[in-house]
Each structure stands twice: as structure tokens, then as C-alpha cells.
N, CA, C and O atoms as a Tripos MOL2 file, in Angstrom:
@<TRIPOS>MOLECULE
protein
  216   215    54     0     0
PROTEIN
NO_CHARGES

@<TRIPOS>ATOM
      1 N         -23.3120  -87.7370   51.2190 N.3       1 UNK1
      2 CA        -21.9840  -88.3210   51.3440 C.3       1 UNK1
      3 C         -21.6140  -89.0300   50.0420 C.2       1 UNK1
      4 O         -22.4070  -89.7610   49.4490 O.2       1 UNK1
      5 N         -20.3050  -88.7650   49.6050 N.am      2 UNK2
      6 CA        -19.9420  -89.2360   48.4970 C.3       2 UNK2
      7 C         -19.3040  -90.8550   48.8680 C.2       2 UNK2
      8 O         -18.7360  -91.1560   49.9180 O.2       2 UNK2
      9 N         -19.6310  -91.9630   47.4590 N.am      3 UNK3
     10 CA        -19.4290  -93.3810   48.1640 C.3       3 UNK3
     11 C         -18.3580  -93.5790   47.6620 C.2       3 UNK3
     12 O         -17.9190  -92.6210   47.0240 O.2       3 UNK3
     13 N         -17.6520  -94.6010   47.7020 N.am      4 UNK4
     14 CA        -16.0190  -94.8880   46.8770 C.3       4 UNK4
     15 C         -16.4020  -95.0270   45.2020 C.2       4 UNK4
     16 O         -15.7670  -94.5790   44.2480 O.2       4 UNK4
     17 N         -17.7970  -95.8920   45.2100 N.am      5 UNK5
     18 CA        -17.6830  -95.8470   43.7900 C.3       5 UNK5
     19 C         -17.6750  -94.5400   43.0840 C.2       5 UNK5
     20 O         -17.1230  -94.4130   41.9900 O.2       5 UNK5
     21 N         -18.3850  -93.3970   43.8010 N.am      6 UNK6
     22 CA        -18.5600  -92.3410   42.8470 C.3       6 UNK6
     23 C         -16.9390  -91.7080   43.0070 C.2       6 UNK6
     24 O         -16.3430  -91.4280   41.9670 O.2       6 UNK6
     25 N         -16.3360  -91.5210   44.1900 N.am      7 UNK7
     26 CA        -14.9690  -91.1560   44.0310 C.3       7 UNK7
     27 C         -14.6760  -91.7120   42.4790 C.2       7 UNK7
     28 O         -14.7860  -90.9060   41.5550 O.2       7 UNK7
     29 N         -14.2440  -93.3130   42.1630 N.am      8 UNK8
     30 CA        -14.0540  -94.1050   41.2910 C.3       8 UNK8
     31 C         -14.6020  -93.5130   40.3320 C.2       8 UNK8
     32 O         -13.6710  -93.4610   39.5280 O.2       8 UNK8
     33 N         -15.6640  -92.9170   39.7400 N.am      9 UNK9
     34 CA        -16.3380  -92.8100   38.4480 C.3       9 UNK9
     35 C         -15.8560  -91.1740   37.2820 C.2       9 UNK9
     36 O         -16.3290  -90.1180   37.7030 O.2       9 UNK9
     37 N         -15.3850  -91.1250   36.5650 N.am     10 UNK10
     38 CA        -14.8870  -90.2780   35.6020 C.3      10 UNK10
     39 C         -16.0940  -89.5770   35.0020 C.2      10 UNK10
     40 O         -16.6930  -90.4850   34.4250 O.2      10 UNK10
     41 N         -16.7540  -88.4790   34.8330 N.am     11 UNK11
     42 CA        -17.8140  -87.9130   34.4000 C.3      11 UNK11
     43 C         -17.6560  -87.4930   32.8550 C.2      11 UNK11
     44 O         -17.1650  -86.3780   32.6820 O.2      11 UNK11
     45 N         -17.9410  -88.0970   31.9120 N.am     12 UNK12
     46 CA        -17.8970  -87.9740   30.4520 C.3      12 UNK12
     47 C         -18.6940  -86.6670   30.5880 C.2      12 UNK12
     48 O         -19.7490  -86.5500   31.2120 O.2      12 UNK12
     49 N         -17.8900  -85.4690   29.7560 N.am     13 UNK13
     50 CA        -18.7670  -84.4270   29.1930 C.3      13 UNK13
     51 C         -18.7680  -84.0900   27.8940 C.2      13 UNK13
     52 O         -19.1810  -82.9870   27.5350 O.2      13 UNK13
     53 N         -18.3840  -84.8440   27.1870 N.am     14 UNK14
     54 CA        -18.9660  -85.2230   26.0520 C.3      14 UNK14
     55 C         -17.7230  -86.1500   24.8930 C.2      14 UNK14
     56 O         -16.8570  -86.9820   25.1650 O.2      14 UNK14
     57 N         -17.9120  -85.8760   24.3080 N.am     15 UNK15
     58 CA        -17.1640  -87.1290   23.0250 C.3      15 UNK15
     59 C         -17.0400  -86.4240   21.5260 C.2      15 UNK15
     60 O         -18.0620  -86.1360   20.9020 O.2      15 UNK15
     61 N         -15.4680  -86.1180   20.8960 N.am     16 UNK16
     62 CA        -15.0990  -85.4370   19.6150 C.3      16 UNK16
     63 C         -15.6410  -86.6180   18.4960 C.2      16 UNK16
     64 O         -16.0070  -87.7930   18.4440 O.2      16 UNK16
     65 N         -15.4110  -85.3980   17.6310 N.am     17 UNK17
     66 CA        -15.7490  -86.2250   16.4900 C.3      17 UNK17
     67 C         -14.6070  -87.7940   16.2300 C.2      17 UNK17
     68 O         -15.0460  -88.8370   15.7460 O.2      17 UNK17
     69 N         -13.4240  -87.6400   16.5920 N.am     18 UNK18
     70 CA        -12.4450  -88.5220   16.1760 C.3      18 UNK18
     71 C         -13.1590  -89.3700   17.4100 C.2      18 UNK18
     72 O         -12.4280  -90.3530   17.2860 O.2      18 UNK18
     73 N         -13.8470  -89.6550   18.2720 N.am     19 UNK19
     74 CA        -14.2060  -90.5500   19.1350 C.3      19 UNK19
     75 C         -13.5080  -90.3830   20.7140 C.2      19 UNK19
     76 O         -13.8120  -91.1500   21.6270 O.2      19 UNK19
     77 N         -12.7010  -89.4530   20.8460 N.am     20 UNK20
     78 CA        -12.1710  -89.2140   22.0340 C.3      20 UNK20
     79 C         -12.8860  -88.6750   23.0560 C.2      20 UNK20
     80 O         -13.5530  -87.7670   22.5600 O.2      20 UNK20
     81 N         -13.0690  -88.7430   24.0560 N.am     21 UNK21
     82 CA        -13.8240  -88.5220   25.4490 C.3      21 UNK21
     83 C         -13.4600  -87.6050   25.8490 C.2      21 UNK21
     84 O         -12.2360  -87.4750   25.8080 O.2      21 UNK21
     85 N         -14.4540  -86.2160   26.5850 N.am     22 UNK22
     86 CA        -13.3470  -85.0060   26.9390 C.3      22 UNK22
     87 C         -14.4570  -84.9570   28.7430 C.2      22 UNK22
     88 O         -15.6800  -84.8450   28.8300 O.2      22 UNK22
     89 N         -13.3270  -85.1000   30.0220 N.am     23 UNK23
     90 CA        -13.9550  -85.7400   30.8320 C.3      23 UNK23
     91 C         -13.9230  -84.1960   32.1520 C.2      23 UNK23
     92 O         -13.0300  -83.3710   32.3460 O.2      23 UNK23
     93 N         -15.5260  -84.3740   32.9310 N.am     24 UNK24
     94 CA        -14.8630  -83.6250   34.2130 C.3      24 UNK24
     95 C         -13.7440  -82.7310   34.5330 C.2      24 UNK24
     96 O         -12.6860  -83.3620   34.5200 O.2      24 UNK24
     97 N         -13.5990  -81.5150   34.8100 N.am     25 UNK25
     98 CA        -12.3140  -81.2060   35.2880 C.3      25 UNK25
     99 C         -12.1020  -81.8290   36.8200 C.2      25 UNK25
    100 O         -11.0410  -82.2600   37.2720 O.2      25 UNK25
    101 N         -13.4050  -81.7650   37.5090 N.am     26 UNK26
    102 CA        -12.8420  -82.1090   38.6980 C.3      26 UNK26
    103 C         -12.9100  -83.8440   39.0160 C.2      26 UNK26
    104 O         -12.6530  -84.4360   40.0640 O.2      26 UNK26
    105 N         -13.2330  -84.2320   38.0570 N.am     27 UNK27
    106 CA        -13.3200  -85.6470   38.1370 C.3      27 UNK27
    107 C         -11.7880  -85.9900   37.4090 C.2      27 UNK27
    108 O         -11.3330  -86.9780   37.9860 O.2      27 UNK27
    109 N         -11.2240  -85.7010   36.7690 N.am     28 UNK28
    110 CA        -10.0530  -85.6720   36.4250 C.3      28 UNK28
    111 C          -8.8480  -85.0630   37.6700 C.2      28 UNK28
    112 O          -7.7810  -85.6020   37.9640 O.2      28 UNK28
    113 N          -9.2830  -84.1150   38.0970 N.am     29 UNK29
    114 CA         -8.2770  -83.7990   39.3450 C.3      29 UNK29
    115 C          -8.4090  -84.7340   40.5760 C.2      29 UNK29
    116 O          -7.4960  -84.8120   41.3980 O.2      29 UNK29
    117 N          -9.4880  -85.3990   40.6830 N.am     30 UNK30
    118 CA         -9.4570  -86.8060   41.5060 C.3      30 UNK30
    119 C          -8.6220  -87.4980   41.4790 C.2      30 UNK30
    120 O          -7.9860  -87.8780   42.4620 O.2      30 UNK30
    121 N          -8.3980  -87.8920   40.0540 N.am     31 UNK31
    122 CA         -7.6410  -89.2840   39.6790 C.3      31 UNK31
    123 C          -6.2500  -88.7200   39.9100 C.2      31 UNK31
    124 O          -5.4340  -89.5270   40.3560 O.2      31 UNK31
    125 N          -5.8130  -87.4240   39.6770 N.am     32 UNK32
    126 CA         -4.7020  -87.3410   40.0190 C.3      32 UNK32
    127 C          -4.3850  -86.5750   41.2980 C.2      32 UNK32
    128 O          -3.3210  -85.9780   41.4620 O.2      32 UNK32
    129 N          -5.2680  -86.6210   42.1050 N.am     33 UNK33
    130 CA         -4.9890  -86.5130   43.6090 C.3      33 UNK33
    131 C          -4.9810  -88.2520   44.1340 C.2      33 UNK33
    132 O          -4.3860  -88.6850   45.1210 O.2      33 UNK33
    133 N          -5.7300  -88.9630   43.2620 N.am     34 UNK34
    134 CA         -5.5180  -90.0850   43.5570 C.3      34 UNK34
    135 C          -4.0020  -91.1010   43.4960 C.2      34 UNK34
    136 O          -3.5470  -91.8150   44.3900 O.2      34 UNK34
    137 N          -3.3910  -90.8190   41.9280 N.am     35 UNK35
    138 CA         -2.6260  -91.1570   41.8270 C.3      35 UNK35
    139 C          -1.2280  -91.0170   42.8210 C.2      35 UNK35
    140 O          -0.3710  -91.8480   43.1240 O.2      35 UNK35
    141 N          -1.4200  -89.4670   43.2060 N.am     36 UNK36
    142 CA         -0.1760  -88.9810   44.0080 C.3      36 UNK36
    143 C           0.0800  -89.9070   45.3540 C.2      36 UNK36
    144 O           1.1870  -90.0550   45.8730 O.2      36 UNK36
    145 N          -0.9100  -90.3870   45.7290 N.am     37 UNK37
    146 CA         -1.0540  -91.5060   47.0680 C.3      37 UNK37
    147 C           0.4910  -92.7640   47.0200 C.2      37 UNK37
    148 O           0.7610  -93.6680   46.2290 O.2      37 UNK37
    149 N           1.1760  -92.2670   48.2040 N.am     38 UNK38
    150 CA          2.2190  -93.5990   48.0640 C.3      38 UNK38
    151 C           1.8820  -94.6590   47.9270 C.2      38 UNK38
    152 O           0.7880  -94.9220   48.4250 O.2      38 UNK38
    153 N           2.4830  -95.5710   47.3390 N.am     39 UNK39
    154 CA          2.3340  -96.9450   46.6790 C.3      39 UNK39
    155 C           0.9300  -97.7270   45.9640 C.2      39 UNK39
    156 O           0.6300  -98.8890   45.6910 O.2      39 UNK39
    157 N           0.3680  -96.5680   45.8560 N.am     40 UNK40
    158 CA         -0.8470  -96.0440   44.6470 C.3      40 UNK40
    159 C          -0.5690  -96.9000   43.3940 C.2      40 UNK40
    160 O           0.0670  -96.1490   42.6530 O.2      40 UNK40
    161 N          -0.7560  -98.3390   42.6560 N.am     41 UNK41
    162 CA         -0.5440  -98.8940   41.2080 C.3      41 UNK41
    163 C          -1.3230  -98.1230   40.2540 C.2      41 UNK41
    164 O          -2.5240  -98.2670   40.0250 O.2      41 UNK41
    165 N          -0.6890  -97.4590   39.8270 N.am     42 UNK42
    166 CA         -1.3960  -96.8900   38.3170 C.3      42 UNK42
    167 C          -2.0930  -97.2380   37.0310 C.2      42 UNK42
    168 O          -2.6270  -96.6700   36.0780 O.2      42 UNK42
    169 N          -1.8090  -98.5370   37.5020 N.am     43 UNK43
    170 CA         -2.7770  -99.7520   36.1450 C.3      43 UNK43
    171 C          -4.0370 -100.0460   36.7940 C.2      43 UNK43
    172 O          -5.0830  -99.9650   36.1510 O.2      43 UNK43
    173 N          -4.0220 -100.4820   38.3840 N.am     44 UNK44
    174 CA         -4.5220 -100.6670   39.3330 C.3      44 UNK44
    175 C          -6.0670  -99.2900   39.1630 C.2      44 UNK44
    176 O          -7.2780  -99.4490   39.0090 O.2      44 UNK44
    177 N          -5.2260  -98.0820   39.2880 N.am     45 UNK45
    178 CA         -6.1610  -97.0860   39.5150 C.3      45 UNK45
    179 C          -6.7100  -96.7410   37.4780 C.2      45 UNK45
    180 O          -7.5670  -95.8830   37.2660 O.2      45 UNK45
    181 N          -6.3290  -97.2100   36.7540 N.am     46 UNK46
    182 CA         -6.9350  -97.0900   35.5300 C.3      46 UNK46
    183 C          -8.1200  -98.2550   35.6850 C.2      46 UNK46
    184 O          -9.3250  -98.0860   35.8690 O.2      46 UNK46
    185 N          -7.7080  -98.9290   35.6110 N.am     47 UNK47
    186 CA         -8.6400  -99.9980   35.7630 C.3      47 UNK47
    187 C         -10.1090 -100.0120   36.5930 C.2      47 UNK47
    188 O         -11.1520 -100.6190   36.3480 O.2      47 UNK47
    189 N          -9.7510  -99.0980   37.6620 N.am     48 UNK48
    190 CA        -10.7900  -98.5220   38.6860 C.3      48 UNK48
    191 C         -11.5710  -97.3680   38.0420 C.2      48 UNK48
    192 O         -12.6560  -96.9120   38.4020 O.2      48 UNK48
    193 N         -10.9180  -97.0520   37.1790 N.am     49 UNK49
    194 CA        -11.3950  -95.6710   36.5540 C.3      49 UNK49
    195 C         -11.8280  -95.7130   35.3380 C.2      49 UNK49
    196 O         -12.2500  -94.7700   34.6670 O.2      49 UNK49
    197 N         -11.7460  -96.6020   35.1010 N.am     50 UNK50
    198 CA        -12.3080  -97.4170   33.9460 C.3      50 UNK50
    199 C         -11.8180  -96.9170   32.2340 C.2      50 UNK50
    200 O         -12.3740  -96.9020   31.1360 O.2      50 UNK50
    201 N         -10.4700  -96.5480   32.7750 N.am     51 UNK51
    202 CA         -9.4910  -96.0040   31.7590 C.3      51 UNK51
    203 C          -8.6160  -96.4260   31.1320 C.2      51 UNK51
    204 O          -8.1010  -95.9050   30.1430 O.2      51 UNK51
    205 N          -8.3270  -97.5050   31.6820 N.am     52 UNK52
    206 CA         -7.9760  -98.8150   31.4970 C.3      52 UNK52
    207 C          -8.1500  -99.8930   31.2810 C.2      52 UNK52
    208 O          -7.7010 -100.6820   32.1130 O.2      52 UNK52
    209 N          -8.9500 -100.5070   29.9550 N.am     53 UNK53
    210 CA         -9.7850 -101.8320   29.7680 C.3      53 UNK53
    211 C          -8.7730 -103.3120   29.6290 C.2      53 UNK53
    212 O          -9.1190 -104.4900   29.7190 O.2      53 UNK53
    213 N          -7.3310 -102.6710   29.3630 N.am     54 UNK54
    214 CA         -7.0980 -103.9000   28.6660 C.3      54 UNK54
    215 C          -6.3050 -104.9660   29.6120 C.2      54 UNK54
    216 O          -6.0180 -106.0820   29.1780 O.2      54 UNK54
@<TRIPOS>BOND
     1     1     2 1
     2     2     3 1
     3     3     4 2
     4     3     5 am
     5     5     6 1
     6     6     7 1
     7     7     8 2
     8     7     9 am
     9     9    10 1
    10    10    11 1
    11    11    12 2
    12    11    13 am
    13    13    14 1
    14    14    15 1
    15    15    16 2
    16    15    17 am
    17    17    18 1
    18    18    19 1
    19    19    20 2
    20    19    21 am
    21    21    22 1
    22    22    23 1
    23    23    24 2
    24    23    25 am
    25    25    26 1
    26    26    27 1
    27    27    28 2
    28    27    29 am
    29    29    30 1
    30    30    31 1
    31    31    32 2
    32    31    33 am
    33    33    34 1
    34    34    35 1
    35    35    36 2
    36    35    37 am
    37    37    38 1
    38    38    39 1
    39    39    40 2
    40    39    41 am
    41    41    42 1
    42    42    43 1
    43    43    44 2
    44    43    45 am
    45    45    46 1
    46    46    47 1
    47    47    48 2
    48    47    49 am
    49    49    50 1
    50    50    51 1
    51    51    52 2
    52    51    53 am
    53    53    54 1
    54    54    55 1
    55    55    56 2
    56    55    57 am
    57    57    58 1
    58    58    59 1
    59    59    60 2
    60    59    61 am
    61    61    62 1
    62    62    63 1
    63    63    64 2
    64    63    65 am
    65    65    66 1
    66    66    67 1
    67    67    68 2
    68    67    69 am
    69    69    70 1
    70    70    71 1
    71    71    72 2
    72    71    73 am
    73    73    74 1
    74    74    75 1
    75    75    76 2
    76    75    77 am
    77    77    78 1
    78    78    79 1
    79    79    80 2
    80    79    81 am
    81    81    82 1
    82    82    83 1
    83    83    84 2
    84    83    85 am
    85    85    86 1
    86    86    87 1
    87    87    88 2
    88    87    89 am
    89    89    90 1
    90    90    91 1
    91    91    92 2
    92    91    93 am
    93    93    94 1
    94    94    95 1
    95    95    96 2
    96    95    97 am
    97    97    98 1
    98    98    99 1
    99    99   100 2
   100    99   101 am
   101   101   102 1
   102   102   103 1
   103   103   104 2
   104   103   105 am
   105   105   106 1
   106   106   107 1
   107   107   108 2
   108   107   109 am
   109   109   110 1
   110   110   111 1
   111   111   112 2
   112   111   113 am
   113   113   114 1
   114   114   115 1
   115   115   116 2
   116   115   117 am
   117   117   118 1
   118   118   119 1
   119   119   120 2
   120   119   121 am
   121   121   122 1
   122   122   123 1
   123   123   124 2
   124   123   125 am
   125   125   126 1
   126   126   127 1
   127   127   128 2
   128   127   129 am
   129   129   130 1
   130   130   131 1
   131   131   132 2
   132   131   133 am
   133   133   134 1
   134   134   135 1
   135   135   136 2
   136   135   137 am
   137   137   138 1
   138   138   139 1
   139   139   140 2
   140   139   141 am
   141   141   142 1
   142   142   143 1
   143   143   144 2
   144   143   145 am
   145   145   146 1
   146   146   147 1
   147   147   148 2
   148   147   149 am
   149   149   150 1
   150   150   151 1
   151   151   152 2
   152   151   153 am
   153   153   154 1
   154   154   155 1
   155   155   156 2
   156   155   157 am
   157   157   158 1
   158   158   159 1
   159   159   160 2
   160   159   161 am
   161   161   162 1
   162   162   163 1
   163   163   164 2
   164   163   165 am
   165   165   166 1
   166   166   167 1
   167   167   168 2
   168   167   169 am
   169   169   170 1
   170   170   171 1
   171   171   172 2
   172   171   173 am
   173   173   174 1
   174   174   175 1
   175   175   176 2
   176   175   177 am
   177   177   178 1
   178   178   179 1
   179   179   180 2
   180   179   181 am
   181   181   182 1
   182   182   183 1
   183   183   184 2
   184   183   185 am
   185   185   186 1
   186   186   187 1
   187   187   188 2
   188   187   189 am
   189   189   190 1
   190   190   191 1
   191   191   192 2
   192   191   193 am
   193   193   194 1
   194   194   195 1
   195   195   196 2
   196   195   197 am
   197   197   198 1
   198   198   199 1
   199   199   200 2
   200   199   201 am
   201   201   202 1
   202   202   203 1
   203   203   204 2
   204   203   205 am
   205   205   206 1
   206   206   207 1
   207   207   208 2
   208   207   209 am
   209   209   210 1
   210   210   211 1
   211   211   212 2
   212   211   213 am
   213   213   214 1
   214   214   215 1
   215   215   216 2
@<TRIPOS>SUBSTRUCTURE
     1 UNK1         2 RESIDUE 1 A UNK
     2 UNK2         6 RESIDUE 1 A UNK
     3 UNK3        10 RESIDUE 1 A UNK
     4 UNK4        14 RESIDUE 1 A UNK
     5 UNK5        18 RESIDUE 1 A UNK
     6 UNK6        22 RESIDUE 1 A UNK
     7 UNK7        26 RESIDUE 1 A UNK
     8 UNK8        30 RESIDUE 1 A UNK
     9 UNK9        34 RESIDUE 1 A UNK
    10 UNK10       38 RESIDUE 1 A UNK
    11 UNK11       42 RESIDUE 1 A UNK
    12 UNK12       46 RESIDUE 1 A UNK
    13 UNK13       50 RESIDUE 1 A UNK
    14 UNK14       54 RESIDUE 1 A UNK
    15 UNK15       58 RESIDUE 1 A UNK
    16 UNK16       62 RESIDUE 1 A UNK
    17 UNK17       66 RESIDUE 1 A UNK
    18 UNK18       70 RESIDUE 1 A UNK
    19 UNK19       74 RESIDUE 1 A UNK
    20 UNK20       78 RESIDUE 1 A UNK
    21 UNK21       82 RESIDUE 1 A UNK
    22 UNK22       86 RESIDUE 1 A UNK
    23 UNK23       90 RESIDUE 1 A UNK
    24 UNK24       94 RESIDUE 1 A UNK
    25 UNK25       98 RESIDUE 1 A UNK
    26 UNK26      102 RESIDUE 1 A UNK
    27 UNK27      106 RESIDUE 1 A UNK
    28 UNK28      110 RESIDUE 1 A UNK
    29 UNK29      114 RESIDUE 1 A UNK
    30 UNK30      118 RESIDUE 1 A UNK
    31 UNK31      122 RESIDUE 1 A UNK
    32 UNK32      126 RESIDUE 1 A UNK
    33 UNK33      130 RESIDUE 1 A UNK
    34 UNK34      134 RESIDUE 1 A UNK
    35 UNK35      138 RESIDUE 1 A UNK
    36 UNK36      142 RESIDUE 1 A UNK
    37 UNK37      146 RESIDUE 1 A UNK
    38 UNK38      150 RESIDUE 1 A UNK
    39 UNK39      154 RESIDUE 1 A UNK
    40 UNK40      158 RESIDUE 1 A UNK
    41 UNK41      162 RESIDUE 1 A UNK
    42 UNK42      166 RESIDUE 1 A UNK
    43 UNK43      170 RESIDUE 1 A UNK
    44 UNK44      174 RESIDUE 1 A UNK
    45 UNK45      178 RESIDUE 1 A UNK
    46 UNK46      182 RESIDUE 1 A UNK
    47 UNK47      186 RESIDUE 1 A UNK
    48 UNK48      190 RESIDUE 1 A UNK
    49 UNK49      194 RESIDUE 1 A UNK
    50 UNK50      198 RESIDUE 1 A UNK
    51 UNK51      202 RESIDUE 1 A UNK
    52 UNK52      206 RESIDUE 1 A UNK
    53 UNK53      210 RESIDUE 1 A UNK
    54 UNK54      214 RESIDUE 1 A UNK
């Protein structure tokens, strides 16, 4: 059984030379099955996703 945190977690598959992160496809289609959720905060769900530090 999958737990909320792992829902929550973005799977790094690896990192470019300029330093950019290239992530999961299906861990990426999460977040935006996630996002689509009514009254869903989108800073809210970065932040959960840890895509969002600031």
C-alpha cells in the first residue's frame, strides 16, 4: 500500500549539467492529477512536493 508521504514524494531521475532536475514521469503525472483536485492551493501542493522551498 502506497502511504501519503510517498504519494507526496517526486522521484529525481537524474540532474543536467546546468543543475536542473529531470523527474519521474509518473511521479510528475501525480502532481498534476493532484493539482486538478477542487480547491487544491498550488503553493500549498509545491511545498508538499518539495518544489517549492521558498
Amino acid at each position: 500500500m502506497i502511504t501519503p508521504e510517498e504519494l507526496l514524494r517526486l522521484e529525481t531521475v537524474g540532474v543536467l549539467r546546468n543543475g536542473r532536475r529531470r523527474y519521474d514521469p509518473a511521479s510528475k503525472q501525480r502532481l498534476v492529477e493532484a493539482c486538478l483536485q477542487p480547491g487544491v492551493s498550488l503553493a500549498g501542493l509545491g511545498r508538499g512536493w518539495r518544489c517549492n522551498t521558498a
